[in-house]
C-alpha positions as CSV (number, residue, x, y, z in Angstrom):
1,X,67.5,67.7,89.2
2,X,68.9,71.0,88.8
3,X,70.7,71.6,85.5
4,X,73.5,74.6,84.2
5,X,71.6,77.2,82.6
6,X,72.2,77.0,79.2
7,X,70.4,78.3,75.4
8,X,71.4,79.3,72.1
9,X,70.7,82.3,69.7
10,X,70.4,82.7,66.0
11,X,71.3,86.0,64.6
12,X,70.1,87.3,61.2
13,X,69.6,83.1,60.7
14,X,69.1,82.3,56.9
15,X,68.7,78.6,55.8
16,X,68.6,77.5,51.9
17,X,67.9,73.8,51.1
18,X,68.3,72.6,47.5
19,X,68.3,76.3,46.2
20,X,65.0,76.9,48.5
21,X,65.0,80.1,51.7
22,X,63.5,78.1,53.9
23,X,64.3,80.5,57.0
24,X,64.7,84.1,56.2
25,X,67.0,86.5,58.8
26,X,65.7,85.0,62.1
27,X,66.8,86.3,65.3
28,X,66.1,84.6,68.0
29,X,67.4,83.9,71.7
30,X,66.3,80.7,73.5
31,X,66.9,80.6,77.0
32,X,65.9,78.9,80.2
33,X,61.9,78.0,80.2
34,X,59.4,77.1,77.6
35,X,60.0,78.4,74.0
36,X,56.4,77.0,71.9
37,X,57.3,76.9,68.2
38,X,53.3,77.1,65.9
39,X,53.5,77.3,62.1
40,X,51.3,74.8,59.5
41,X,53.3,72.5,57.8
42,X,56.3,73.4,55.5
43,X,56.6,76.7,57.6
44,X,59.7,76.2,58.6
45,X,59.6,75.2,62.0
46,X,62.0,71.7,61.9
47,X,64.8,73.3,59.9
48,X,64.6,76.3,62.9
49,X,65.1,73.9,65.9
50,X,67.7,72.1,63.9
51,X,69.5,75.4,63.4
52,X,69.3,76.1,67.4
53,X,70.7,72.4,67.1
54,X,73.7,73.5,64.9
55,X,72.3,70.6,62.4
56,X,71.5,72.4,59.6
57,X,74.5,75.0,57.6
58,X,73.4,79.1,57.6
59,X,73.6,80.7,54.1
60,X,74.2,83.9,56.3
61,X,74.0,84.5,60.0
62,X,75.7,83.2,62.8
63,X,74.3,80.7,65.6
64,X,75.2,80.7,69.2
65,X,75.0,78.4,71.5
66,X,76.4,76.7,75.2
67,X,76.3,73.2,76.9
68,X,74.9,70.2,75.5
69,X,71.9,70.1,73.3
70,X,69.4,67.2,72.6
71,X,66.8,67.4,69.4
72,X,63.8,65.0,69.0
73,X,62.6,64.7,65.9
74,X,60.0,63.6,63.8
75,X,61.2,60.5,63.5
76,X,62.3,58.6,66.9
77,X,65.9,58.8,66.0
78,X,66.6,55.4,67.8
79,X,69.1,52.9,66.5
80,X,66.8,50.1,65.2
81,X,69.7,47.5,66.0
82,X,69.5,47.7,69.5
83,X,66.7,47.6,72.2
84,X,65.2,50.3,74.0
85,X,67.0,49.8,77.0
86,X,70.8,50.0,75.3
87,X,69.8,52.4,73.0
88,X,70.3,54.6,76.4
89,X,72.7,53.3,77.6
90,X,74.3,54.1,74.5
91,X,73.5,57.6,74.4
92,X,73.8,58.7,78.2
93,X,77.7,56.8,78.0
94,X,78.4,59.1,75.2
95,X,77.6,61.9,77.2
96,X,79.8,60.6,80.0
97,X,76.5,60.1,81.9
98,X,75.4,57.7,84.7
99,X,73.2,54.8,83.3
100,X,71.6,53.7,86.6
101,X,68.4,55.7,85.9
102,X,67.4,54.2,82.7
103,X,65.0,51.7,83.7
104,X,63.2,53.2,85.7
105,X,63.1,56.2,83.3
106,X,61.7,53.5,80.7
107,X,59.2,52.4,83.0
108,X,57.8,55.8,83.9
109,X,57.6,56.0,80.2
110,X,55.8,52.8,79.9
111,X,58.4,50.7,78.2
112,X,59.6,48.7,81.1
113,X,58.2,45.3,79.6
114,X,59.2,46.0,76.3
115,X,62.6,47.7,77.2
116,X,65.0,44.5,76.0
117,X,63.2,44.0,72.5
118,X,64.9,45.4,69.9
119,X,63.4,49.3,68.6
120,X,62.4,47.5,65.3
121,X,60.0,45.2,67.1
122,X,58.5,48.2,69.3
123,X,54.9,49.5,68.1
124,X,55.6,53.7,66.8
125,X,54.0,54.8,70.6
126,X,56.7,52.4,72.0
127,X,59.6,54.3,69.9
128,X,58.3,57.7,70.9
129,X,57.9,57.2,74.6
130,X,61.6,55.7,74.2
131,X,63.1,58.2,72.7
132,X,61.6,60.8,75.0
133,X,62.5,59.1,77.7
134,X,66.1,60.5,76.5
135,X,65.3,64.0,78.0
136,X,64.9,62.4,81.8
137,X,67.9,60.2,81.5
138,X,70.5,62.6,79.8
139,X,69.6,65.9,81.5
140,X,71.3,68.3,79.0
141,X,70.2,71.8,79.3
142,X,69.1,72.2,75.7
143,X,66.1,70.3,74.6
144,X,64.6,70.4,71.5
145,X,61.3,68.9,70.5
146,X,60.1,68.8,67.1
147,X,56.2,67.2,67.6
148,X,57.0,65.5,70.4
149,X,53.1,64.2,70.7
150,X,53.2,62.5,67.4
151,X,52.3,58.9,68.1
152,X,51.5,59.1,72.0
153,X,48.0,58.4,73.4
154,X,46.6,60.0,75.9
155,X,48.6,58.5,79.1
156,X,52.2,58.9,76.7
157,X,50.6,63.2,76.3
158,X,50.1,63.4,79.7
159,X,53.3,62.1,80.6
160,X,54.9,64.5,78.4
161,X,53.3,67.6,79.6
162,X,54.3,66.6,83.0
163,X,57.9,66.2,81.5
164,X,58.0,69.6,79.8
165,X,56.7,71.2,83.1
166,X,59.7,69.3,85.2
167,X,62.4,70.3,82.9
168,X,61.4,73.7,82.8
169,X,61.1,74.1,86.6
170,X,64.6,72.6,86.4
171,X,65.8,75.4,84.9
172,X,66.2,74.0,81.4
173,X,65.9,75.1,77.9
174,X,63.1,73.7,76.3
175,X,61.5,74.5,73.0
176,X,58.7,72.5,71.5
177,X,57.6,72.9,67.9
178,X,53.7,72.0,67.2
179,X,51.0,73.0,65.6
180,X,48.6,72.4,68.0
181,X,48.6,72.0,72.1
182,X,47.2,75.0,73.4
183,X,47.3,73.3,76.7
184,X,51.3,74.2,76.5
185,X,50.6,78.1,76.5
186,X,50.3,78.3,80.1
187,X,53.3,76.7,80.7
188,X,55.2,79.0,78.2
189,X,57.6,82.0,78.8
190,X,57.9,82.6,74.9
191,X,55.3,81.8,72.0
192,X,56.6,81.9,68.3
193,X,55.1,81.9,65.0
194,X,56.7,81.0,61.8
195,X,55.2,81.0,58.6
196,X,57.4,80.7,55.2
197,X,60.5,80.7,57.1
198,X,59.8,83.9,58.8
199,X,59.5,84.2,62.8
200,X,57.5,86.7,64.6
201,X,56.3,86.9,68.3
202,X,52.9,85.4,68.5
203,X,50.1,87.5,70.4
């Protein structure tokens, strides 16, 4: 699947959060390939992929930013009501998308049993591998991935490596904000380090 080239920028990007800098003047462009994201926790690296998102308000700066994006969270971000499999369905018709590849996407993922029980019923692993089963199945060419490998074992990590690599090759935007996964570097065009808000070029 080859998808439009799309990215975003932040220029001179400043975020305050209950009276709290949480990122100071960040420039940044993000375009097609890997972007990694490493900070510890707290550093800032969430509130700077959901500023590329256009989810969070700039106290000062201006973001940029063409073509459809889709963020991952922490949390799944899956609408517990429904099961896996509309859940999907739901999200790939409000992109105007086709629907036809979303069980075997779910499959792939390892959901394809456990694809018409509701989210809330599904083990953490289950909602993971669900929701990231999002970035096959929509094919927007802005993905952002905040700890992507929390809750997979080792098959769901593999899978995901293997998913990053595809999208890239696709020609997609792709940044991925860990603190760990060195195994990532190789597939990287850009590496990034953020500490208390604060963005540099890592080495």
């Amino acid at each position: 699947m080859r998808t439009v080239q799309s990215g975003a920028s932040l220029h001179d990007a400043t975020v305050v959060l209950d009276d709290r800098v949480i990122l100071r003047a960040v420039n940044l462009d993000v375009g097609p390939g890997l972007t990694l994201v490493r900070g510890p926790n707290g550093s800032g690296k969430t509130t700077l992929l959901r500023a590329l998102a256009g989810l969070v308000p700039l106290a000062r700066g201006d973001r940029k930013g063409s073509g459809d994006v889709l963020y991952i969270g922490h949390r799944p971000m899956l609408l517990r009501g429904l099961t896996a499999r509309e859940n999907l369905e739901f999200f790939v018709r409000f992109r105007g998308g086709d629907t036809r590849g979303i069980d075997g996407a779910l499959r792939a993922w390892g959901v394809g049993e456990d694809m018409d029980r509701p989210v809330e019923r599904l083990s953490a692993g289950e909602r993971r591998r669900a929701a990231l089963a999002r970035v096959e199945t929509e094919g927007v060419p802005l993905l952002l991935l905040d700890e992507p490998f929390a809750d997979l074992d080792d098959a769901g990590s593999r899978r995901l490596r293997q998913t990053i690599a595809r999208a890239r090759d696709d020609g997609r935007s792709v940044v991925v904000a860990t603190h760990a996964h060195p195994e990532l570097d190789e597939l990287a065009k850009t590496r990034l380090a953020i500490d208390d808000g604060v963005v540099d070029t890592a080495a």
